[in-house]
HTML snippet that shows the backbone in 3Dmol.js (N, CA, C, O; Angstrom):
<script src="https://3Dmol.org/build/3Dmol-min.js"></script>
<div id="view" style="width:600px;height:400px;position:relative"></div>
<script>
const pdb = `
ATOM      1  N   UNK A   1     -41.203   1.230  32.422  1.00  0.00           N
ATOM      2  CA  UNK A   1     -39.822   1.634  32.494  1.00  0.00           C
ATOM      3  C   UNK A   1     -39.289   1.751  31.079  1.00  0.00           C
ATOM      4  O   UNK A   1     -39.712   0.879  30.320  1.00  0.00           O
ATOM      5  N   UNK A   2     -38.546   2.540  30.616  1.00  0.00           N
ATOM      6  CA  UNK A   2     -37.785   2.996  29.794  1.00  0.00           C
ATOM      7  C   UNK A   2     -36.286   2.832  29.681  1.00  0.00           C
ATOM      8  O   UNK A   2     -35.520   3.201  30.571  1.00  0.00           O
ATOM      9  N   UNK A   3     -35.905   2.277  28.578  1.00  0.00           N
ATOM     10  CA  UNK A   3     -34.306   1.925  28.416  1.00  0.00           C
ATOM     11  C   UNK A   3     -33.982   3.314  27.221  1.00  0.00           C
ATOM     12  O   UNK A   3     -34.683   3.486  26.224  1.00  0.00           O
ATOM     13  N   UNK A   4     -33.122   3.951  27.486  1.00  0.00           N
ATOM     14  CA  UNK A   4     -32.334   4.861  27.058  1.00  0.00           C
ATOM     15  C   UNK A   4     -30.997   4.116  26.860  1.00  0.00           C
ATOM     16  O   UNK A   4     -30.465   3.297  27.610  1.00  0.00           O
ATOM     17  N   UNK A   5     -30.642   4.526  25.844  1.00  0.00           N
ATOM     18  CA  UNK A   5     -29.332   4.667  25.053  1.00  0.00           C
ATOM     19  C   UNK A   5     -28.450   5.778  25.517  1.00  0.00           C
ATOM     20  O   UNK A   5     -28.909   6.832  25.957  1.00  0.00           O
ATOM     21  N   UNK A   6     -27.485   5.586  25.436  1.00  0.00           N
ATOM     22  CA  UNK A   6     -26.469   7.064  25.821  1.00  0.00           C
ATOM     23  C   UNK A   6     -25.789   6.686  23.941  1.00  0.00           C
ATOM     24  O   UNK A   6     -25.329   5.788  23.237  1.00  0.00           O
ATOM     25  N   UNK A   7     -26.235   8.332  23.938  1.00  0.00           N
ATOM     26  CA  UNK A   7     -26.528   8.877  22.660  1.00  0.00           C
ATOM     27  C   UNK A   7     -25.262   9.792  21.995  1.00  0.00           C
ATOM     28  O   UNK A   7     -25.193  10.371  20.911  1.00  0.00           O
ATOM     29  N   UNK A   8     -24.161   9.656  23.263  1.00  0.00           N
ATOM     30  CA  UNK A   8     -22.889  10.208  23.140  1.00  0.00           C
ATOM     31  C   UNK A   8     -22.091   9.613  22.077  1.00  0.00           C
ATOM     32  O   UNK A   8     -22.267   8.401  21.958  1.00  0.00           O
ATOM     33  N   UNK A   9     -21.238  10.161  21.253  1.00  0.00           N
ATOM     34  CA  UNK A   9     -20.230   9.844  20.166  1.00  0.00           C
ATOM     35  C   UNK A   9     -19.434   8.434  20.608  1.00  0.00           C
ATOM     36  O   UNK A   9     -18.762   8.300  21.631  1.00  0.00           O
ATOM     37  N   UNK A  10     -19.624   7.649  19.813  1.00  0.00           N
ATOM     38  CA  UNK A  10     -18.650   6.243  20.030  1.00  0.00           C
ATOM     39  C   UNK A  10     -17.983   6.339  19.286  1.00  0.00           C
ATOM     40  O   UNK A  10     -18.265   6.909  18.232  1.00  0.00           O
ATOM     41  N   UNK A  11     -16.319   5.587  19.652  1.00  0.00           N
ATOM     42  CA  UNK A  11     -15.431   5.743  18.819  1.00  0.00           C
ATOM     43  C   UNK A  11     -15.640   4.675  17.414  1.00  0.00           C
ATOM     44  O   UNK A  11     -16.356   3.678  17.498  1.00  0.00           O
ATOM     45  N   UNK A  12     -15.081   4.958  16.440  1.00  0.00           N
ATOM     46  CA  UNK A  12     -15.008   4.435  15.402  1.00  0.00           C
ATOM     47  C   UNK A  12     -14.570   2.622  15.562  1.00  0.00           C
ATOM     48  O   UNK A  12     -13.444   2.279  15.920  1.00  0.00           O
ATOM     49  N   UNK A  13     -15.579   1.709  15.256  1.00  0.00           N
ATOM     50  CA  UNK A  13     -14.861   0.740  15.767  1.00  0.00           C
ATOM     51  C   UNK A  13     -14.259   0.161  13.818  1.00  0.00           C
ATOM     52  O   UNK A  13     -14.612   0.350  12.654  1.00  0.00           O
ATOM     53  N   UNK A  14     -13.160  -0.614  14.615  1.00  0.00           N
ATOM     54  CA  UNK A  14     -12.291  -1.316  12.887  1.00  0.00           C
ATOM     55  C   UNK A  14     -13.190  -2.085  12.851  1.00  0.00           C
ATOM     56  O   UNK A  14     -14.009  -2.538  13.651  1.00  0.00           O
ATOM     57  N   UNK A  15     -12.832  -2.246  11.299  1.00  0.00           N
ATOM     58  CA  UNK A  15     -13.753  -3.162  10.336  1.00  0.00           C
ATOM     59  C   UNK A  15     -12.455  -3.908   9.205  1.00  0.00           C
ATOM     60  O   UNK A  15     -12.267  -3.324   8.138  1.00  0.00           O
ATOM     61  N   UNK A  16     -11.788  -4.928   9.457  1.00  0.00           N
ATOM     62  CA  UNK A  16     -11.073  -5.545   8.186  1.00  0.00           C
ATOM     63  C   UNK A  16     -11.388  -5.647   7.416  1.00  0.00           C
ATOM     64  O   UNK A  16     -10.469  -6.067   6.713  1.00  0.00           O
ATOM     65  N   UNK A  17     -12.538  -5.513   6.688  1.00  0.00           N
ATOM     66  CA  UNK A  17     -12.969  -5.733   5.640  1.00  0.00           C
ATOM     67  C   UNK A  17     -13.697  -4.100   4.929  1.00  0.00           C
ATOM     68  O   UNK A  17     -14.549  -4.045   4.041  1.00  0.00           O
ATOM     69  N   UNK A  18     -13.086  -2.981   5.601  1.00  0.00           N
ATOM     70  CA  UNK A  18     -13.301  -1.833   4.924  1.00  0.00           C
ATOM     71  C   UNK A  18     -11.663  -1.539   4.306  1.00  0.00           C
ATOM     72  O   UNK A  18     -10.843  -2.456   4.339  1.00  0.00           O
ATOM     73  N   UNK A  19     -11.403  -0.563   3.909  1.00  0.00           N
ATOM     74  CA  UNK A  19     -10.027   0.046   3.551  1.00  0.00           C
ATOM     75  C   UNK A  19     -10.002   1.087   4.373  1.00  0.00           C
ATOM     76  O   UNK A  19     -11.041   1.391   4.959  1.00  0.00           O
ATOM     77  N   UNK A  20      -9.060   1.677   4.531  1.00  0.00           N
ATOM     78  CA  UNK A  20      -8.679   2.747   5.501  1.00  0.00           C
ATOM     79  C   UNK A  20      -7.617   3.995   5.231  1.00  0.00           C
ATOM     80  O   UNK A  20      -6.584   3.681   4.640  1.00  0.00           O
ATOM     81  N   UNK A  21      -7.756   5.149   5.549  1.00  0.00           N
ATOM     82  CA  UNK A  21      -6.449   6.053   5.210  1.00  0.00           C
ATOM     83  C   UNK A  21      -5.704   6.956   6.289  1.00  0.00           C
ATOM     84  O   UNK A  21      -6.314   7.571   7.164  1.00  0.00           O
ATOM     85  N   UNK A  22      -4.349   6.972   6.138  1.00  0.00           N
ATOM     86  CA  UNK A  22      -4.030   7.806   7.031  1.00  0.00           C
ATOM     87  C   UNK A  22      -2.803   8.766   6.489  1.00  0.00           C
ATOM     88  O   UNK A  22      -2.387   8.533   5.354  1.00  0.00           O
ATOM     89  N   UNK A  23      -2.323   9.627   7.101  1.00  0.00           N
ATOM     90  CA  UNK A  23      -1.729  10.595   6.243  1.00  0.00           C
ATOM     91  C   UNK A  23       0.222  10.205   6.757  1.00  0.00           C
ATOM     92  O   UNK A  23       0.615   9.826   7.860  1.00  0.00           O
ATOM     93  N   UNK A  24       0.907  10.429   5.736  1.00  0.00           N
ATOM     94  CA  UNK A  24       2.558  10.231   6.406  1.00  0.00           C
ATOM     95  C   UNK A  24       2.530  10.500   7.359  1.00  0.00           C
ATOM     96  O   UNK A  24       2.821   9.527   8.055  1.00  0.00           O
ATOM     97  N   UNK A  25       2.269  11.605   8.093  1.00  0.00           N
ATOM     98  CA  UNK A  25       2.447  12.088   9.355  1.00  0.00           C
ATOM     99  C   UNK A  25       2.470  10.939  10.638  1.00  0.00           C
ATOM    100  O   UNK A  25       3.213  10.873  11.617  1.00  0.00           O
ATOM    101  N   UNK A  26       1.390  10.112  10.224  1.00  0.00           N
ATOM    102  CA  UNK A  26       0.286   9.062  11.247  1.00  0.00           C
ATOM    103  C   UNK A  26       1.392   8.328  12.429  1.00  0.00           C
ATOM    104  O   UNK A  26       2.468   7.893  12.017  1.00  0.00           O
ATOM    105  N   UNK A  27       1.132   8.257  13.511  1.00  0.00           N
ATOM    106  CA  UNK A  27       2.573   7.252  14.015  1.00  0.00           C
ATOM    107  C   UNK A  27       1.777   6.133  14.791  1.00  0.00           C
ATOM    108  O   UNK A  27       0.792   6.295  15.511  1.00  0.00           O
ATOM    109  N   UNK A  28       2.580   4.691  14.409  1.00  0.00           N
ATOM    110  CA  UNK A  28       1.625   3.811  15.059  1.00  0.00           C
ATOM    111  C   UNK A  28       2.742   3.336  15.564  1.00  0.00           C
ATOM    112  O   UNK A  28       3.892   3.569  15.192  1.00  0.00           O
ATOM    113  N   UNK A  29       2.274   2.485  16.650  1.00  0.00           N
ATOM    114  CA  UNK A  29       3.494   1.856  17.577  1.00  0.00           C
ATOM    115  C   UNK A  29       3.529   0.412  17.975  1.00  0.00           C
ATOM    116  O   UNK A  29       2.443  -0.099  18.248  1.00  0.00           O
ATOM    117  N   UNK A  30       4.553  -0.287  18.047  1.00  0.00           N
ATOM    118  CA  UNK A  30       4.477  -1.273  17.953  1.00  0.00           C
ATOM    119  C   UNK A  30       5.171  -1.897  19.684  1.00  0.00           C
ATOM    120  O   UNK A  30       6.090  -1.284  20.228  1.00  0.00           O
ATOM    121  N   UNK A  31       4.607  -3.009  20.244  1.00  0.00           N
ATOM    122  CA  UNK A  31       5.494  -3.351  21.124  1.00  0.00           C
ATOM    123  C   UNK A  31       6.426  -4.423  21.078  1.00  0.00           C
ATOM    124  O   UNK A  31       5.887  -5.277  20.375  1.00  0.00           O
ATOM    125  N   UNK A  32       7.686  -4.891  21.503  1.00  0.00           N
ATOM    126  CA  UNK A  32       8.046  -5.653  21.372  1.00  0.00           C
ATOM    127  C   UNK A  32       8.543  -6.690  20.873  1.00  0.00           C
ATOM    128  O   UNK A  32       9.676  -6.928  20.454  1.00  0.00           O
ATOM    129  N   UNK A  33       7.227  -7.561  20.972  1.00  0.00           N
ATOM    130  CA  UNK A  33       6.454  -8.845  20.693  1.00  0.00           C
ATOM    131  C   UNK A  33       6.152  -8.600  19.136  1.00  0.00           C
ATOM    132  O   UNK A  33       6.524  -9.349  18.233  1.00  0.00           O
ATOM    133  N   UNK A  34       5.402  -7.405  18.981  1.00  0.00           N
ATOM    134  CA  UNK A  34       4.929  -7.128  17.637  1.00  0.00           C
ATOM    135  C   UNK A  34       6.066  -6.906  16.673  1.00  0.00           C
ATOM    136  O   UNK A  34       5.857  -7.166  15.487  1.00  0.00           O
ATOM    137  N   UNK A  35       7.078  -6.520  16.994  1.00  0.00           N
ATOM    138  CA  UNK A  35       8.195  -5.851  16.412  1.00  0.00           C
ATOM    139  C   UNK A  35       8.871  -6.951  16.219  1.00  0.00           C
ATOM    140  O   UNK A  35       9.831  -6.889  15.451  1.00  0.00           O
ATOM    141  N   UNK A  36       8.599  -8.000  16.751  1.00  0.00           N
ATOM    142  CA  UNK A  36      10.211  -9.195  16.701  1.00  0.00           C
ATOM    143  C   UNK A  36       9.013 -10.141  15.632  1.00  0.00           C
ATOM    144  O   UNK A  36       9.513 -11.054  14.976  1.00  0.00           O
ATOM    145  N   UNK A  37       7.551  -9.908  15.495  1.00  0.00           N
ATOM    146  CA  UNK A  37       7.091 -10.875  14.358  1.00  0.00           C
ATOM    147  C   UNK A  37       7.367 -10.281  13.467  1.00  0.00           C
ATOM    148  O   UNK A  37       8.221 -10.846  12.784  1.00  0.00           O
ATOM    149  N   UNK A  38       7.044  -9.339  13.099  1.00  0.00           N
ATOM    150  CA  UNK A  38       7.359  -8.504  12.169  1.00  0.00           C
ATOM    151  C   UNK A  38       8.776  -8.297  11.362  1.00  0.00           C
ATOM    152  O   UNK A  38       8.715  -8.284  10.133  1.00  0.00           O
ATOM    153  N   UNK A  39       9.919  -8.152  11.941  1.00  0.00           N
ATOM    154  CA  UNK A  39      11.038  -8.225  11.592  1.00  0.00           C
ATOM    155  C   UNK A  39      11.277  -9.857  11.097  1.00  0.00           C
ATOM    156  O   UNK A  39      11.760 -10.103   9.992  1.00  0.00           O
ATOM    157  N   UNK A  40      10.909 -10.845  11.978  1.00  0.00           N
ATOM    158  CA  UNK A  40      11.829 -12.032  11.503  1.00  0.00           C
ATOM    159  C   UNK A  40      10.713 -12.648  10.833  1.00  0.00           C
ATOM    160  O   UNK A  40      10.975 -13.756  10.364  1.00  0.00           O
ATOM    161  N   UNK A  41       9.488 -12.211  10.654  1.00  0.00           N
ATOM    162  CA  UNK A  41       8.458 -12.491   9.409  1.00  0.00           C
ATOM    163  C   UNK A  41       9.090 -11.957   7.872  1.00  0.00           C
ATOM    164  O   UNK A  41       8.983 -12.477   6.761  1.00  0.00           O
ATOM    165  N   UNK A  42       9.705 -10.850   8.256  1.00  0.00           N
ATOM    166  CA  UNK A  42      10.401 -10.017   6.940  1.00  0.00           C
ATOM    167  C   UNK A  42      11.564 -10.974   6.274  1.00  0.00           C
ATOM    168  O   UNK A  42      11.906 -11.189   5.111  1.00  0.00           O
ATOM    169  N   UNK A  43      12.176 -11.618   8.029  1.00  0.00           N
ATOM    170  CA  UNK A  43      13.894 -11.874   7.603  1.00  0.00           C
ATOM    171  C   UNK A  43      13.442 -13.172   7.079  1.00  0.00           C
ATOM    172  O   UNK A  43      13.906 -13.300   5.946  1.00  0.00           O
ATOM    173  N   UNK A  44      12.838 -14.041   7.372  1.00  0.00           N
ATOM    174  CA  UNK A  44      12.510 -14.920   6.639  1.00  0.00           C
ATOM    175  C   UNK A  44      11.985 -15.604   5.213  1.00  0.00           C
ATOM    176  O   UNK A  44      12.248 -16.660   4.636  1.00  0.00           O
ATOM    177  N   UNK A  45      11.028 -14.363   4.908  1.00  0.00           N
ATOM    178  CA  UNK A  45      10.499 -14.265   3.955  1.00  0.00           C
ATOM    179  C   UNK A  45      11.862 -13.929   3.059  1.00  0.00           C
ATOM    180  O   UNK A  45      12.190 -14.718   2.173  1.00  0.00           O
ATOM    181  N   UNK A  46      12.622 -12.768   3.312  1.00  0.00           N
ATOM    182  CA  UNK A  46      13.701 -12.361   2.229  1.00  0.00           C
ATOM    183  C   UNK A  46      15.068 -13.551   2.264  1.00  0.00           C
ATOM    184  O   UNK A  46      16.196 -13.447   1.782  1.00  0.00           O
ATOM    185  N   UNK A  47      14.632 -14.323   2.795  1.00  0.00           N
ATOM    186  CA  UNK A  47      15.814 -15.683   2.489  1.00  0.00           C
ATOM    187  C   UNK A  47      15.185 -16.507   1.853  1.00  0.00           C
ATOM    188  O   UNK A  47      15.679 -17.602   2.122  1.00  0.00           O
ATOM    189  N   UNK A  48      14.157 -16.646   0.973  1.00  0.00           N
ATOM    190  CA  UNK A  48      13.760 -17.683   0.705  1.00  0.00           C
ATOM    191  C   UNK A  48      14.144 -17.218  -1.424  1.00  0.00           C
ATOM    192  O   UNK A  48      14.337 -16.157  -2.017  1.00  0.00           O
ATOM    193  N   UNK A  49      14.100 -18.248  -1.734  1.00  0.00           N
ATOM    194  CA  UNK A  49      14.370 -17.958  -3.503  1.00  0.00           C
ATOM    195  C   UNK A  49      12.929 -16.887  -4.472  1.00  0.00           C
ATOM    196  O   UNK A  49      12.953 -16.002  -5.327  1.00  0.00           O
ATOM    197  N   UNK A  50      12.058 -17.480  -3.861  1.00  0.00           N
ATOM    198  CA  UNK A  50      10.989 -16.272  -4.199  1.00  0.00           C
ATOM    199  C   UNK A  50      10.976 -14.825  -4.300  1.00  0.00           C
ATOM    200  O   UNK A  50      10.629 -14.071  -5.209  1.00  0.00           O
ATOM    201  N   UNK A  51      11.480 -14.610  -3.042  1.00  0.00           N
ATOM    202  CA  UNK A  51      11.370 -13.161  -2.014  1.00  0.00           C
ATOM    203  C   UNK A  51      12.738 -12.589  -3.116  1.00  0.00           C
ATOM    204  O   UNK A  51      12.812 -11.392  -3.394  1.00  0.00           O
ATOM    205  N   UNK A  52      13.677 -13.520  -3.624  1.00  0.00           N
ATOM    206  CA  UNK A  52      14.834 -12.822  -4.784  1.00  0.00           C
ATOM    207  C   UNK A  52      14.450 -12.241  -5.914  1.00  0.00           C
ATOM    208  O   UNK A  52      14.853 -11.159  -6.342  1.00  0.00           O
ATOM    209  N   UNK A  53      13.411 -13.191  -6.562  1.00  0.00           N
ATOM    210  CA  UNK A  53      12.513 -13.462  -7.978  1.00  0.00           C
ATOM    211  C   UNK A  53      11.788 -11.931  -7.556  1.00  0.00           C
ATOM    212  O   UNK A  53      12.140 -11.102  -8.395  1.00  0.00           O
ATOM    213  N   UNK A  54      11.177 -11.520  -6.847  1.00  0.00           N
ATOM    214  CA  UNK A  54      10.114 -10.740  -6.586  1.00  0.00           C
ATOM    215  C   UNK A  54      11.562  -9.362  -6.401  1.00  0.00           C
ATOM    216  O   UNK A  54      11.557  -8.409  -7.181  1.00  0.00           O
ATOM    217  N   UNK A  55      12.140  -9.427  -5.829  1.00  0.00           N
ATOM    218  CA  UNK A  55      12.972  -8.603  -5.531  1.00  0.00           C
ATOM    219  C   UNK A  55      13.660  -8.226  -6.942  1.00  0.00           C
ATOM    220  O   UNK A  55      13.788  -7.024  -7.174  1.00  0.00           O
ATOM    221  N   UNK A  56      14.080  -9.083  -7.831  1.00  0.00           N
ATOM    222  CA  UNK A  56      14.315  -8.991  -8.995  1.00  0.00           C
ATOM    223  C   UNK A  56      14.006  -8.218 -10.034  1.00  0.00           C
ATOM    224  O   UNK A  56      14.757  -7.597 -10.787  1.00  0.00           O
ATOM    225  N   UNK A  57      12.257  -8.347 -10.013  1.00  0.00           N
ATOM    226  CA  UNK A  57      11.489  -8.145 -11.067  1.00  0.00           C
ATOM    227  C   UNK A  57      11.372  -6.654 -10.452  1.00  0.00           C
ATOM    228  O   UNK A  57      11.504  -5.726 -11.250  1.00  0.00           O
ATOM    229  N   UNK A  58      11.156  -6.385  -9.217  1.00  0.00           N
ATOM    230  CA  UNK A  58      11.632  -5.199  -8.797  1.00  0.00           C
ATOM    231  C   UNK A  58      11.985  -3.970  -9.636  1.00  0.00           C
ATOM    232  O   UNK A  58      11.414  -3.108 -10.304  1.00  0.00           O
ATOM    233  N   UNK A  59      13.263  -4.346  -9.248  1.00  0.00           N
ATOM    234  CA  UNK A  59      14.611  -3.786 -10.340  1.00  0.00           C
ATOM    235  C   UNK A  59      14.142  -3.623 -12.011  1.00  0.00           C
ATOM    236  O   UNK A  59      14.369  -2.635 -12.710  1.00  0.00           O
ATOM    237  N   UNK A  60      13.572  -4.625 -12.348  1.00  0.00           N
ATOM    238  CA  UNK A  60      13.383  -4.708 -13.839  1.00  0.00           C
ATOM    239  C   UNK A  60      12.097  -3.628 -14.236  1.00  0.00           C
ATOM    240  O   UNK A  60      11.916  -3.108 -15.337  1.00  0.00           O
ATOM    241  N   UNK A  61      11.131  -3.429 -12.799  1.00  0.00           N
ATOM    242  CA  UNK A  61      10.272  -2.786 -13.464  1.00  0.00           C
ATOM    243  C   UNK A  61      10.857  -1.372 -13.253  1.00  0.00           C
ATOM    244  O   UNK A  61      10.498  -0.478 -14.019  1.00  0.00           O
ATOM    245  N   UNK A  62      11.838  -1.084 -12.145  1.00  0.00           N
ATOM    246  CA  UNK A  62      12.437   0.639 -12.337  1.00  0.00           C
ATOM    247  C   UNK A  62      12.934   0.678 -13.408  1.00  0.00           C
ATOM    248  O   UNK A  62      12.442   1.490 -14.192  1.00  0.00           O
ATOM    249  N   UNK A  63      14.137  -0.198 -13.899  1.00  0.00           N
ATOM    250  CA  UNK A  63      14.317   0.176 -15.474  1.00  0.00           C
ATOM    251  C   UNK A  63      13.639   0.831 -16.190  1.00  0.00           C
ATOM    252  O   UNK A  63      13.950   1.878 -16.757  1.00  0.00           O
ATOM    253  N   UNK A  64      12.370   0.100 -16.229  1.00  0.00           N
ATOM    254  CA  UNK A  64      11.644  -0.095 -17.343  1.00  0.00           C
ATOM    255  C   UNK A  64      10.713   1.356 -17.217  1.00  0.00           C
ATOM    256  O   UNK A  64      10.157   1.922 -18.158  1.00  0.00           O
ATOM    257  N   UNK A  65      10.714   1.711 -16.020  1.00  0.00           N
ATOM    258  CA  UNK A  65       9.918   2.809 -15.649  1.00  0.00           C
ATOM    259  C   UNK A  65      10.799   4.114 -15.890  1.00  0.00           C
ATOM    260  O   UNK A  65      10.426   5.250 -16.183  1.00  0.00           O
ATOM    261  N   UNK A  66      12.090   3.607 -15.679  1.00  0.00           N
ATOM    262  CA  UNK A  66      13.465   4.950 -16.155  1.00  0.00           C
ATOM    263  C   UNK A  66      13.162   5.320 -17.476  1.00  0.00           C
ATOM    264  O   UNK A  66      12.725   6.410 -17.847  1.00  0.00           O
ATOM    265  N   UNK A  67      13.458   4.211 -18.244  1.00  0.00           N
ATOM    266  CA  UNK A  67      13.098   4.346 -19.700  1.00  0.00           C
ATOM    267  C   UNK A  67      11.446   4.700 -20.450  1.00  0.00           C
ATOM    268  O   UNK A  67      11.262   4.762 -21.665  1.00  0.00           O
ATOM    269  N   UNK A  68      10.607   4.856 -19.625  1.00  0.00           N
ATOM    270  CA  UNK A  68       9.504   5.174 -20.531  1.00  0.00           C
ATOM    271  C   UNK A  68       9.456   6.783 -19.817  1.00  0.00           C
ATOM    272  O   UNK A  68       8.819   7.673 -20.380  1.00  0.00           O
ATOM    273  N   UNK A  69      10.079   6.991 -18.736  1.00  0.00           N
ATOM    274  CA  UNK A  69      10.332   8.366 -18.363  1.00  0.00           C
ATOM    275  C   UNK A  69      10.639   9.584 -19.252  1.00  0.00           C
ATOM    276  O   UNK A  69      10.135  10.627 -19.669  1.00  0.00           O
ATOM    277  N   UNK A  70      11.986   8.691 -19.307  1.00  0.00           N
ATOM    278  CA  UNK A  70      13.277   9.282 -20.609  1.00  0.00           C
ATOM    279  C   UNK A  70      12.238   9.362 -21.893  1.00  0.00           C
ATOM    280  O   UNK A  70      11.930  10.445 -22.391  1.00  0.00           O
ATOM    281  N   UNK A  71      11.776   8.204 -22.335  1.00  0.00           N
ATOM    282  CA  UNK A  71      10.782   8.567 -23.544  1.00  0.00           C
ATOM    283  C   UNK A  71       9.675   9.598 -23.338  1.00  0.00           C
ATOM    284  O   UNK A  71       9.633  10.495 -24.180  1.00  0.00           O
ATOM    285  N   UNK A  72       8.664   9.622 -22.240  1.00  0.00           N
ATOM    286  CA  UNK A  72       7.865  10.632 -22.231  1.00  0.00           C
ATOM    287  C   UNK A  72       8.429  12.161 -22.358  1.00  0.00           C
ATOM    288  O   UNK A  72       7.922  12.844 -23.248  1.00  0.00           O
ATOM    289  N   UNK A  73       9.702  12.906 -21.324  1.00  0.00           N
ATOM    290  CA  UNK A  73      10.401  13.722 -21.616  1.00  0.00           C
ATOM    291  C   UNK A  73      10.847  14.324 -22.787  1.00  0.00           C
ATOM    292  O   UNK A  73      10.735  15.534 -22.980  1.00  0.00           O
ATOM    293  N   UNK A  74      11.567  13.211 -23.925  1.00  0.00           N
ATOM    294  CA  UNK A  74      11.889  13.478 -24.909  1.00  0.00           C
ATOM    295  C   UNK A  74      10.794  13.715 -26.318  1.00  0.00           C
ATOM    296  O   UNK A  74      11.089  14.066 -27.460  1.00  0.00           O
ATOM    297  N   UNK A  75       9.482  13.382 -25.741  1.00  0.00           N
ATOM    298  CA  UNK A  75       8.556  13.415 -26.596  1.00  0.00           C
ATOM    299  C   UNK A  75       8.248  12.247 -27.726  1.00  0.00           C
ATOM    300  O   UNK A  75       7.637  12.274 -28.795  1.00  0.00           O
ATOM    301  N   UNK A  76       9.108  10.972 -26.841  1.00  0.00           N
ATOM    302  CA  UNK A  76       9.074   9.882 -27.720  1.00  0.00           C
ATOM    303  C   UNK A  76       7.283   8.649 -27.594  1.00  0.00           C
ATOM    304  O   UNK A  76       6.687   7.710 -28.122  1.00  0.00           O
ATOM    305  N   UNK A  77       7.253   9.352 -26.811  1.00  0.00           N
ATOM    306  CA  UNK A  77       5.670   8.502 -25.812  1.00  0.00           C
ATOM    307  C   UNK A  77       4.748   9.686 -25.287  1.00  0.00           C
ATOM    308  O   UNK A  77       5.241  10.783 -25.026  1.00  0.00           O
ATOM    309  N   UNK A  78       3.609   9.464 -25.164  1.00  0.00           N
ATOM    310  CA  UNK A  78       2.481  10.322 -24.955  1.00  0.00           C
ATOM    311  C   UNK A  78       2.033   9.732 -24.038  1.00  0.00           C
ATOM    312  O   UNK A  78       2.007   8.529 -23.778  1.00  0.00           O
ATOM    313  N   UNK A  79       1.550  10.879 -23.362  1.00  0.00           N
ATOM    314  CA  UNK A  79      -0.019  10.373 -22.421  1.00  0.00           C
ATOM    315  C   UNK A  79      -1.387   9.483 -23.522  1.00  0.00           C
ATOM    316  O   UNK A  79      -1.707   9.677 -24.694  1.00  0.00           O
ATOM    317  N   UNK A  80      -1.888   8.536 -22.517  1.00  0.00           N
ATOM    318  CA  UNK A  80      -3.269   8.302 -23.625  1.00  0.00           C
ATOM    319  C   UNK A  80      -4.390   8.871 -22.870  1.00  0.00           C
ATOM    320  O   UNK A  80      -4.709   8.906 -21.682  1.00  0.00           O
ATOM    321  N   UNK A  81      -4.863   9.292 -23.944  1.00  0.00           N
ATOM    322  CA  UNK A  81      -6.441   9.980 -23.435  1.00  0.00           C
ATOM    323  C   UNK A  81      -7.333   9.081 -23.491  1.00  0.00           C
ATOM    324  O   UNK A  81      -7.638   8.275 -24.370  1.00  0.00           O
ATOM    325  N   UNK A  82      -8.000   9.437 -21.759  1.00  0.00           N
ATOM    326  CA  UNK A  82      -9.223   8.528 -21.924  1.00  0.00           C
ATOM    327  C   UNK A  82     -10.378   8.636 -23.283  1.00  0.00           C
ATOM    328  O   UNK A  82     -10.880   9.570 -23.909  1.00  0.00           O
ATOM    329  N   UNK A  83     -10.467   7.226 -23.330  1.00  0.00           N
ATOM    330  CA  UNK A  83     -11.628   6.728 -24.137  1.00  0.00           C
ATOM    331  C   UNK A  83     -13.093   7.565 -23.775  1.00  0.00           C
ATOM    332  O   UNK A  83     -13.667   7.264 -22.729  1.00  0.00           O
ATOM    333  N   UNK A  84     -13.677   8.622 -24.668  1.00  0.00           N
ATOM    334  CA  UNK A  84     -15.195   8.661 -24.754  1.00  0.00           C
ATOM    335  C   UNK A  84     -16.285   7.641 -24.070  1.00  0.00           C
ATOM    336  O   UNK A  84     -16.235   6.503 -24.538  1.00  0.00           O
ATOM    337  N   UNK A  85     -16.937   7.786 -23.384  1.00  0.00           N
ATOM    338  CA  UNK A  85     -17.612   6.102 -23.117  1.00  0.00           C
ATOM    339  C   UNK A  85     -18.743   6.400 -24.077  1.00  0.00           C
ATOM    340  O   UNK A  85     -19.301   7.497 -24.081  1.00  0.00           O
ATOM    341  N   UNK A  86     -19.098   5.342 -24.949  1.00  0.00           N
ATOM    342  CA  UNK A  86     -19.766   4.861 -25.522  1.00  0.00           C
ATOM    343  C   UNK A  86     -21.174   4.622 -25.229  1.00  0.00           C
ATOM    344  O   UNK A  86     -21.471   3.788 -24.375  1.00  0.00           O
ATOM    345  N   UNK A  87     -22.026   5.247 -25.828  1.00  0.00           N
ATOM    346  CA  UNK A  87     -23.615   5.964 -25.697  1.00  0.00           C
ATOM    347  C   UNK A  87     -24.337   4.361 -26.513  1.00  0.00           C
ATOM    348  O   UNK A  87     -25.549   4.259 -26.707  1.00  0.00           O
TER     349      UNK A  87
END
`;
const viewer = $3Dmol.createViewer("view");
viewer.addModel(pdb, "pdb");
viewer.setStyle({}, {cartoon: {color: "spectrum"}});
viewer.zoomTo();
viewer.render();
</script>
């Protein structure tokens, strides 16, 4: 007797430990249950003094990203060119 395989396309199974991509378009859905951890996982996290600090530095890095903008534009900052690699 002979055991055969069915040789038909299986779906892709997840792997957590790969990375993954999907495009804006993508819509995933959430029920409920999932939606109320999720939210008061958020609301919690953003009451705590950390979640401010982080929120903070935030802000400090758009600045900082406004201003090297403004400098690249004005021709005050350059692109750097990659390094040659070394033979």
């Amino acid at each position: 007797m002979e055991i055969v395989k069915d040789e038909q396309g299986s779906a892709p199974q997840f792997d957590p430990r790969k990375q993954y991509r999907w495009t804006p378009e993508t819509e995933f859905t959430f029920n409920g249950g999932d939606f109320a951890v999720l939210l008061n996982s958020l609301r919690a996290f953003l009451s705590t003094e950390n979640s401010q600090i982080v929120l903070l530095a935030n802000k400090a890095a758009e600045a900082l990203e406004g201003q090297l903008k403004v400098a690249v534009e004005t021709g005050k900052a350059v692109e750097v060119e990659p390094q040659q690699q070394q033979q």
